[in-house]
C-alpha positions in Angstrom: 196.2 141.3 111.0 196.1 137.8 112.4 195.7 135.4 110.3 193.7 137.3 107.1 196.1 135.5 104.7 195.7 132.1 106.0 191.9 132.2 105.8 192.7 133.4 101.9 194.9 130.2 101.4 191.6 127.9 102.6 189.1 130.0 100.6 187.6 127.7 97.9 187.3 129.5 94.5 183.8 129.4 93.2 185.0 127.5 90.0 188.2 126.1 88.1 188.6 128.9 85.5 188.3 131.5 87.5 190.8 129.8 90.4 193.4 129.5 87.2 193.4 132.9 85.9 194.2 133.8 89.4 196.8 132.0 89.4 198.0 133.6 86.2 200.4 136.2 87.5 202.4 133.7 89.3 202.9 130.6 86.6 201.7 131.4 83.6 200.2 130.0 80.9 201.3 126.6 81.2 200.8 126.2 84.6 196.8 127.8 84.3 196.3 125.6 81.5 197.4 122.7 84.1 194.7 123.9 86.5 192.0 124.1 84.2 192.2 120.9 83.2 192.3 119.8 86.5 188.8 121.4 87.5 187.3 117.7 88.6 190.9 116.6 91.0 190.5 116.7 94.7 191.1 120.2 96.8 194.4 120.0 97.4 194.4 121.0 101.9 196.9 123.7 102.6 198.8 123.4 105.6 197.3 125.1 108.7 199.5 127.9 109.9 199.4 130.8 112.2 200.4 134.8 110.7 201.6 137.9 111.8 202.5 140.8 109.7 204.5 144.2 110.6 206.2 146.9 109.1 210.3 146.3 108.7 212.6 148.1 106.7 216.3 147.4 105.2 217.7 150.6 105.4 215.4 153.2 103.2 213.4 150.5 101.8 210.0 149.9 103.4 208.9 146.0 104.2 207.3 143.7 105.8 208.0 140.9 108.7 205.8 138.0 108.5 205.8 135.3 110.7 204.6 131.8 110.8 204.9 128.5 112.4 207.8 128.0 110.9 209.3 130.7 109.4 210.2 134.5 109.4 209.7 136.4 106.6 211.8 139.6 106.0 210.8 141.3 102.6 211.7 144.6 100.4 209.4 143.2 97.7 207.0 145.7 96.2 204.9 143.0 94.4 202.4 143.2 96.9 200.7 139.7 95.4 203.8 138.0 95.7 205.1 139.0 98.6 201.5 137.8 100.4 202.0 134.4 98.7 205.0 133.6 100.6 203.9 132.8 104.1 201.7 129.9 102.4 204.5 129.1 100.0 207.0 128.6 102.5 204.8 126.6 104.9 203.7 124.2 101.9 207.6 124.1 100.9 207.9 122.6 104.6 205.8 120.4 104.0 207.3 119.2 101.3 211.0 119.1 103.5 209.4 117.2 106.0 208.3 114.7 103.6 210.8 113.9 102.0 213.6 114.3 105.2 211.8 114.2 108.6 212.6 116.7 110.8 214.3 115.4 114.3 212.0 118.7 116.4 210.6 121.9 115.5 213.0 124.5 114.5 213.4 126.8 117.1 214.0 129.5 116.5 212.3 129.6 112.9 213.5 129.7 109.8 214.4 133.2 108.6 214.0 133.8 105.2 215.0 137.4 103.2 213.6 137.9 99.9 214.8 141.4 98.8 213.0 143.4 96.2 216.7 143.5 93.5 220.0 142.2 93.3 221.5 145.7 95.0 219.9 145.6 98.2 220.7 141.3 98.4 224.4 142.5 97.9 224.4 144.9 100.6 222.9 142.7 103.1 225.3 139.6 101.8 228.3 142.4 102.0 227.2 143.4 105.0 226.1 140.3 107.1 228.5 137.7 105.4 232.2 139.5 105.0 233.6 136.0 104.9 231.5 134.4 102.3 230.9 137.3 100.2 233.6 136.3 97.5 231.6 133.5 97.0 228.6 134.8 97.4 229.0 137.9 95.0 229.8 134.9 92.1 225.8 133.7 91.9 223.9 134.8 88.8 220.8 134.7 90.1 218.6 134.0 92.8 220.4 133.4 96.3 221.3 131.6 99.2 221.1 129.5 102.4 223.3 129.5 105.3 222.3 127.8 108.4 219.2 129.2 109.9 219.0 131.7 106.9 218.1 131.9 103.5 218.3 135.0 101.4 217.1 135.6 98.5 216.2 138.3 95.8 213.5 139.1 93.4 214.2 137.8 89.8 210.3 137.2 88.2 207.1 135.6 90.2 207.6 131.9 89.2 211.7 132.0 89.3 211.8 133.8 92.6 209.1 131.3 94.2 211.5 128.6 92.7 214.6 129.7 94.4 213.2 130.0 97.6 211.7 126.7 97.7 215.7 125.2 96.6 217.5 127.3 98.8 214.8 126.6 101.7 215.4 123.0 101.5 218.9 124.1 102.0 218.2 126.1 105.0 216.2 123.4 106.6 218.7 121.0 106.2 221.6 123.5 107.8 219.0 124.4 110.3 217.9 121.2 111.7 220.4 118.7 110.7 223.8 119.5 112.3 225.5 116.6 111.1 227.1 117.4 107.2 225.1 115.9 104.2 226.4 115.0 101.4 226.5 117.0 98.3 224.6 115.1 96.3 222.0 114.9 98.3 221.2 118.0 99.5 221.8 120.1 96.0 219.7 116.9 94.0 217.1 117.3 96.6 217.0 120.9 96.7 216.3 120.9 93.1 213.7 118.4 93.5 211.6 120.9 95.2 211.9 123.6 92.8 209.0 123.0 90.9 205.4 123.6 91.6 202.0 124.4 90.3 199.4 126.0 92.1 195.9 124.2 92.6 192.7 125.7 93.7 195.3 128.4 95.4 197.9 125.8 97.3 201.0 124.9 95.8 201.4 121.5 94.9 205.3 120.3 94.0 206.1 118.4 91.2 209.6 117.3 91.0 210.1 115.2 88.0 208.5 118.0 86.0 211.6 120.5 85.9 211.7 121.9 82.7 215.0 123.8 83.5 217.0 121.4 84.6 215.6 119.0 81.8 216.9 121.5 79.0 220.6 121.6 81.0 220.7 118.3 81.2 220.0 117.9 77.5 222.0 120.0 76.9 225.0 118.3 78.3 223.7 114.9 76.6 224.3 116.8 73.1 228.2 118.2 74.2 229.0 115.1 75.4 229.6 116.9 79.1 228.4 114.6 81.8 229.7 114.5 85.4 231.1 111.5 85.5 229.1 109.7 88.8 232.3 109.2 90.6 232.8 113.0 90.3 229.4 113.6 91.2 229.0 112.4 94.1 232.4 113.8 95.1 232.0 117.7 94.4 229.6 120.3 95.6 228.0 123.6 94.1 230.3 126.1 96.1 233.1 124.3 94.2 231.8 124.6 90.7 230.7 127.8 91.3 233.6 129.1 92.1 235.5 127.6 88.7 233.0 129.7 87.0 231.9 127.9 84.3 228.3 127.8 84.1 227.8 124.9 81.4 229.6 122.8 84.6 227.0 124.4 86.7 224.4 123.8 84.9 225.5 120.3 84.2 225.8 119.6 88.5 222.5 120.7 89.6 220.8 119.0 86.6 222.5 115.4 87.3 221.8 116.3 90.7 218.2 116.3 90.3 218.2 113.6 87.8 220.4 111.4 90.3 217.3 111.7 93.2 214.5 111.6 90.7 216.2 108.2 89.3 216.6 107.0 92.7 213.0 107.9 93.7 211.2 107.0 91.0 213.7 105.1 88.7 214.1 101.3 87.9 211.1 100.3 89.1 212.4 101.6 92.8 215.2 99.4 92.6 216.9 101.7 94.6 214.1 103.3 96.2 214.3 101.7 99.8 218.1 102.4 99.8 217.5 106.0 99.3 214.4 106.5 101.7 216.7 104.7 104.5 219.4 107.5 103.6 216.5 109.9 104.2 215.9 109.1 107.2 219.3 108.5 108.3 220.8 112.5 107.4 222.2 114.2 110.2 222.5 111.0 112.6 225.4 109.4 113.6 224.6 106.0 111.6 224.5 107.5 108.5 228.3 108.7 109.0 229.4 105.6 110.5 227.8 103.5 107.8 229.5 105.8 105.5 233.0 105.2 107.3 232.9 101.6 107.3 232.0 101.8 103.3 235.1 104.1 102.9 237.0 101.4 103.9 235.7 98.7 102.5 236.4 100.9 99.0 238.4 99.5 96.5 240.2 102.8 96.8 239.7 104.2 100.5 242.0 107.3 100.0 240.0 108.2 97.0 236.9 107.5 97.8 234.9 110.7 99.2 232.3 111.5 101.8 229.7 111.6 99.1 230.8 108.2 97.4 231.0 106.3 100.4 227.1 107.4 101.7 226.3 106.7 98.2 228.0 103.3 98.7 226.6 102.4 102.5 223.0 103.2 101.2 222.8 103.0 97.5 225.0 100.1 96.0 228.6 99.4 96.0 228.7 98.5 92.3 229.5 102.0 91.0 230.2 100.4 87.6 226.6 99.3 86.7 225.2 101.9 88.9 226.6 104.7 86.2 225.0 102.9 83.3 221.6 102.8 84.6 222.0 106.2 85.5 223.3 106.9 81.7 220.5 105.4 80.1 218.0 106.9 82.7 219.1 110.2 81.8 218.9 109.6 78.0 215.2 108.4 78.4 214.0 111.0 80.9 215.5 114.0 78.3 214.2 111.8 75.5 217.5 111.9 74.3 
């Protein structure tokens, strides 16, 4: 097959309307509505990739392997559209990783990505492949995982299972290339910051501040009075709350999460915008862990002060206090609270 698919992903449509009902089966009204209005914007370029495409199986379900530059693709998925969206998915999601966290080299070997067709054959292969983890695993609602080199995912709808592969990608690119342990906060807030997308002219274009999920959780938290406080925040991770199994906290984490980088991105008037971009480019190098030691013990509190606080502190600001106003009022006005 060589590469058929890529030379699909640079075809130009022969007009906007007809490019957005496409695109239909994949986002939905909203998001054809957002490419119709957008008939005059630039083409947005697709990244250039190589493919290859065989038959695989997972035990009496028939599949595909496709590989890229970057990744390989293992799917049960018997939506044959969206199962050939994913090679140019993926290497646009990679694009969007490398962005916003340069890689140190190429991985090698690639990514390898499982997107089974339902939740029963994902459990198998977690059961199966992850004994150890499983436990914890077997406690997500939906969706999937990353571990290292591999994410593995299952089919919930189109837009939702394009969503999760893009978060827990960012995960697996992180685990993959970056040896060194990130904080938290950072990974699951930027993770969520590449779960949201529209599709233009045929190539997926991300557009992190507008996460309508996580802005309804977040609100949602605003009107029970259920913040995180930041302190806590930037000392807990998802595989903790998940395991407390209380999915209001969930939901609460990964939307302050996402808030948290989208505030530090593109809050203030990038006040703290230069601070987070050196933290970028820091993950998974020795400075940014000691910079983060020698803010531990500077801490008021050194014994309490975690991993996640004292990155947060080393890169962000040391004035927690004023930090977790801002952050306060920020959330308020982005949930038009």
């Amino acid at each position: 097959m060589g590469n058929r698919k890529l030379r699909i992903a640079h075809r130009k449509p022969r007009a906007s309307v007809r490019a957005a009902l496409a695109l239909a089966w994949v986002c939905g009204p909203a998001v054809v509505a957002a490419v119709v209005l957008a008939g005059c914007s630039p083409v947005p370029e697709a990244p250039p990739f190589s493919l290859t495409e065989e038959d695989w199986s997972y035990g009496r379900h028939a599949g595909k392997r496709l590989v890229t530059d970057h990744f390989e693709i293992y799917t049960t998925l018997t939506d044959a559209d969206l199962r050939d969206v994913l090679p140019l998915f993926l290497e646009s999601a990679y694009r969007q990783f490398t962005s916003l966290v340069p890689p140190p080299a190429e991985p090698d070997p690639k990514l390898q990505t499982y997107v089974f067709g339902n939740r029963a054959q994902w459990d198998r292969y977690v059961r199966q492949n992850f004994p150890a983890r499983y436990p914890v695993y077997a406690r997500i609602s939906a969706g999937g995982f990353a571990e290292q080199n591999k994410c593995v995912v299952y089919y919930i709808r189109r837009i939702y299972t394009l969503s999760v592969v893009a978060h827990e990608g960012f995960h697996q690119y992180l685990g993959a290339l970056f040896p060194v342990p990130v904080p938290a906060w950072v990974n699951e807030g930027l993770a969520c910051y590449c779960e949201t997308f529209q599709f233009k002219k045929g190539v997926p274009v991300f557009t992190p501040t507008d996460n309508a999920f996580r802005l309804n959780s977040l609100r949602q938290s605003l009107a029970g009075d259920t913040l995180i406080p930041l302190k806590e925040m930037l000392g807990t991770d998802a595989g903790k709350v998940i395991i407390r199994s209380q999915s209001a906290m969930t939901r609460a984490y990964y939307a302050q999460a996402w808030a948290l980088v989208c505030m530090l991105r593109h809050g203030l008037n990038g006040k703290y915008r230069a601070g987070f971009d050196a933290l970028c480019a820091d993950i998974g190098t020795r400075e940014s862990h000691v910079r983060a030691r020698a803010a531990q013990i500077a801490a008021p509190d050194p014994s309490e002060t975690s991993f996640g606080e004292a990155v947060f502190r080393a890169y962000i600001t040391n004035d927690l206090e004023t930090f977790e106003r801002e952050y306060r009022q920020y959330l308020r006005t982005v949930a038009a609270f």
